[in-house]
TIVOMI-686415 format. One record per atom (N, C-alpha, C, O): x, y, z. Coordinates in steps of 0.05 Angstrom, whole numbers, plus 5000, padded with zeros to 4 digits. Layout:
<rs>
XYZ/...
</rs>
This chain:
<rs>
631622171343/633021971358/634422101382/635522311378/634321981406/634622071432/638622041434/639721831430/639822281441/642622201445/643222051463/641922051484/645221891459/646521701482/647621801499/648622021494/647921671526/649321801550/651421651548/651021421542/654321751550/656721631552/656721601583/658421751593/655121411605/655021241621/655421041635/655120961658/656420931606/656720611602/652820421606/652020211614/651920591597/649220471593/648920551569/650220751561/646620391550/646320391527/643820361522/643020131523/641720591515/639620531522/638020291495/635920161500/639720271464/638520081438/639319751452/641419651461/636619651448/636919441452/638819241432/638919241408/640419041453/642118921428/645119031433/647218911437/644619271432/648219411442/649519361472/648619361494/651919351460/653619271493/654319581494/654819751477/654019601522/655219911545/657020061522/658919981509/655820311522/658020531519/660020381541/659320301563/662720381528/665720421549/665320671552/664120821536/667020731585/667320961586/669421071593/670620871598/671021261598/672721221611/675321291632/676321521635/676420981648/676721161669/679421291677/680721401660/680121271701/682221511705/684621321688/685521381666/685321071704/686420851701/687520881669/689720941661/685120831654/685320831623/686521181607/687421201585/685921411629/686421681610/689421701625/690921881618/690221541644/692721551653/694521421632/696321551622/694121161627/695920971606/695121111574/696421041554/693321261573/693821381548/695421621549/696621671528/695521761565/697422051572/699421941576/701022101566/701021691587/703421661590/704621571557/706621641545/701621351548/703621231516/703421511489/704321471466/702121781497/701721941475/705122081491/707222111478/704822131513/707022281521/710322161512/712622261511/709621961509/711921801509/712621811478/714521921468/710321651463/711721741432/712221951421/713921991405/710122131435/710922501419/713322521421/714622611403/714522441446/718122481457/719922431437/721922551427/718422151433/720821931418/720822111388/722822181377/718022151378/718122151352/720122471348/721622501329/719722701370/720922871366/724022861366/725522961349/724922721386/727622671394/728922471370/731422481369/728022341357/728322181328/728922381304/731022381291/725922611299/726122631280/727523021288/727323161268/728123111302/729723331305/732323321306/733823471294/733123031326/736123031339/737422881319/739422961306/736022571315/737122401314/737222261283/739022121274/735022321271/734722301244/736322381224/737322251206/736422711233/738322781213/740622761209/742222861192/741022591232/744522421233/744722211217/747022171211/742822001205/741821751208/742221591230/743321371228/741421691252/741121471279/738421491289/736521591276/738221391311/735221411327/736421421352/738621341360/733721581368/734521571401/734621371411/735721431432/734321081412/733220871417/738220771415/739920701432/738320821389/741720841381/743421051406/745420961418/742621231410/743721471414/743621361453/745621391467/741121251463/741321101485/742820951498/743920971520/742720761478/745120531475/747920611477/749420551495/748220721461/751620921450/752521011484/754420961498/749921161486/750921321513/751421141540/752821201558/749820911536/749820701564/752720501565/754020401583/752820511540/756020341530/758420471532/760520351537/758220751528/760520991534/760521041564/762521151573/758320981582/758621011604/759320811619/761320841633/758120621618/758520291638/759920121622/760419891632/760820191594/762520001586/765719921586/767220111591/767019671581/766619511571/763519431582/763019561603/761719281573/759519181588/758618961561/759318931537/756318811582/755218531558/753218631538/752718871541/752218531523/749118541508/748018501537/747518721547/747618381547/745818261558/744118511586/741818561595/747318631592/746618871617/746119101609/744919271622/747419151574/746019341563/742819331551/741119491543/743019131555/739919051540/738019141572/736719351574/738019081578/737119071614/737619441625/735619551635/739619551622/740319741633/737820031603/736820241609/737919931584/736520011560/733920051567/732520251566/733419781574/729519781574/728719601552/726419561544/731019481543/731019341512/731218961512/732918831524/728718831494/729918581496/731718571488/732518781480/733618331487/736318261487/736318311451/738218431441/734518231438/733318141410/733018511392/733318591368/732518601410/732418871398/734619021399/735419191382/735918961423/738119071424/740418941410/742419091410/740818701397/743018611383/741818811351/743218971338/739518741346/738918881319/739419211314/739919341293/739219311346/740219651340/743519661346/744919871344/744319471350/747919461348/748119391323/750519421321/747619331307/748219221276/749719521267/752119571266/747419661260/748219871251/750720091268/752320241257/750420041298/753220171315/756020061306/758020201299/755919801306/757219571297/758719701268/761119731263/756519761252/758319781223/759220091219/760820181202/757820231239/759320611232/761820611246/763320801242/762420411264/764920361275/764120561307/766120671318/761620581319/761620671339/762720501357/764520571371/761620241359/761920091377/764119871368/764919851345/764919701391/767619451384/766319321398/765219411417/766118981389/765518801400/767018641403/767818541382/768618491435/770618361443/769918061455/768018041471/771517801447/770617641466/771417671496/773717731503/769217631514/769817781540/772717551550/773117331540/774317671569/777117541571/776117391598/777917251606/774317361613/773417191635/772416861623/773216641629/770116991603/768216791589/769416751561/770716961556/769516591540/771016631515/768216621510/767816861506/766016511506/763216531506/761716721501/759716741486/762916911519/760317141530/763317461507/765717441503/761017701499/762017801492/762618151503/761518201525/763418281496/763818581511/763418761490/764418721468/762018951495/761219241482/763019411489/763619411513/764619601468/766619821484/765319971455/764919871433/764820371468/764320561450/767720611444/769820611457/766820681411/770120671399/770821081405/769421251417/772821101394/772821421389/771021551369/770121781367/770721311352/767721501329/766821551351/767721731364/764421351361/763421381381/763121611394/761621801389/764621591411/764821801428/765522091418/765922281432/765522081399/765722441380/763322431373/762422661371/760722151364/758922271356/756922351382/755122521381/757622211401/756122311424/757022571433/755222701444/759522711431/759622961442/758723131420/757923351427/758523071395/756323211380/753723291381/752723521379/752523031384/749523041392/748023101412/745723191413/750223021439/749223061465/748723381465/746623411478/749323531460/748823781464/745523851456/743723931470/745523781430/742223771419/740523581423/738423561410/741023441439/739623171448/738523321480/736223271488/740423491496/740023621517/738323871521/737223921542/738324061492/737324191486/735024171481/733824371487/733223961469/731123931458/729823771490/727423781496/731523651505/730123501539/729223741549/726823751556/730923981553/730224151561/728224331556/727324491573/727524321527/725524411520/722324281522/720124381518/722924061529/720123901534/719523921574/717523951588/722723881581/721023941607/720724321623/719824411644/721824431602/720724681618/718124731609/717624961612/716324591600/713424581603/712224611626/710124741630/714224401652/713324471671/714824611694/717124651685/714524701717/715724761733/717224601743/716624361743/719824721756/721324561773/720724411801/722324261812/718224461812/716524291830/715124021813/715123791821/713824151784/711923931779/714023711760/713323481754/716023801755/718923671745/719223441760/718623221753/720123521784/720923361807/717923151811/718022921803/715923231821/714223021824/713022801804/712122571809/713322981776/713422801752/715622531762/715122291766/717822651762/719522451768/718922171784/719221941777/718022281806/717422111828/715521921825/715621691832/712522111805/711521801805/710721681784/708621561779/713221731766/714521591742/715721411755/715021171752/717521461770/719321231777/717621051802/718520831811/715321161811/714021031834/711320811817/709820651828/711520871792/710520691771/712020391767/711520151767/714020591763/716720411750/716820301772/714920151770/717820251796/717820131814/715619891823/716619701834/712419891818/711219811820/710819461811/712519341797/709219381818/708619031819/709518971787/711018791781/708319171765/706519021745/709719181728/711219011719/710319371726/712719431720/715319181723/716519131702/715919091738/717218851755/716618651734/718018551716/713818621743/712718251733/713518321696/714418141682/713018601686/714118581655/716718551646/717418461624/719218691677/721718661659/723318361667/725318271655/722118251686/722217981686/721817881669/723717731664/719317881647/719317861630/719817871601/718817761581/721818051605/723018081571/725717921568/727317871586/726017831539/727217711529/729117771512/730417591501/
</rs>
């Protein structure tokens, strides 16, 4: 039997095209492998053996910084639906990291403030949370650092980036 050419032609009748594939597609797989290896390392080195997650440790840090602040701008400022982000406050909520206030403008609307737990567990972790960033990007040089950057964020900037966080809920 004659080998197939990965072409996108198929020479058995009856079969649809070898896929093949292109830059487009080995790009969005290098970004979603690059992205979970991150997560899963930064979870299960930093953040695990605390019982938290980076996803927690994000949050913590965006609320200790811009807060008082809403669900709503932490959810947004996160990367997080509104829906995911109330469910990873549950647990901030009950280790006493975080305080939740009715906001004094809106009686409605509510406010996030990191408590002093809080903020002792972040000057804990941040150190090994910094340590292990640093260890993933001195992979590369401080040129290819910098342009990583750029068109990460020249991604992120883009149409279809946009039209998604419009989209979340």
């Amino acid at each position: 039997m004659a080998q197939k050419k990965i072409s996108g032609e198929n020479p058995e009748q009856g079969q649809p095209p070898v896929p093949t594939s292109s830059t487009a597609t080995r790009l969005v797989e290098a970004l979603h492998q690059s992205a979970h290896l991150l997560a899963y390392d930064l979870d299960s080195t930093v953040h695990r053996p605390h019982h938290s997650t980076w996803a927690a440790f994000r949050v913590l840090s965006i609320i200790g910084q811009q807060g008082p602040i809403s669900p709503a701008h932490t959810a947004q400022l996160s990367g997080m639906s509104k829906p995911a982000l109330s469910n990873l406050l549950k647990p901030l909520l009950a280790q006493g990291f975080v305080e939740q206030e009715t906001a004094a403008a809106d009686k409605r609307s509510k406010m996030l403030s990191i408590t002093a737990a809080g903020q002792k567990y972040l000057a804990e972790i941040a150190p090994q949370q910094q340590k292990l960033e640093e260890q993933w990007a001195n992979e590369l040089t401080p040129i290819e650092q910098d342009l990583l950057i750029s068109l990460l964020n020249k991604l992120m900037a883009g149409d279809r980036a946009a039209h998604n966080r419009g989209n979340r809920t």
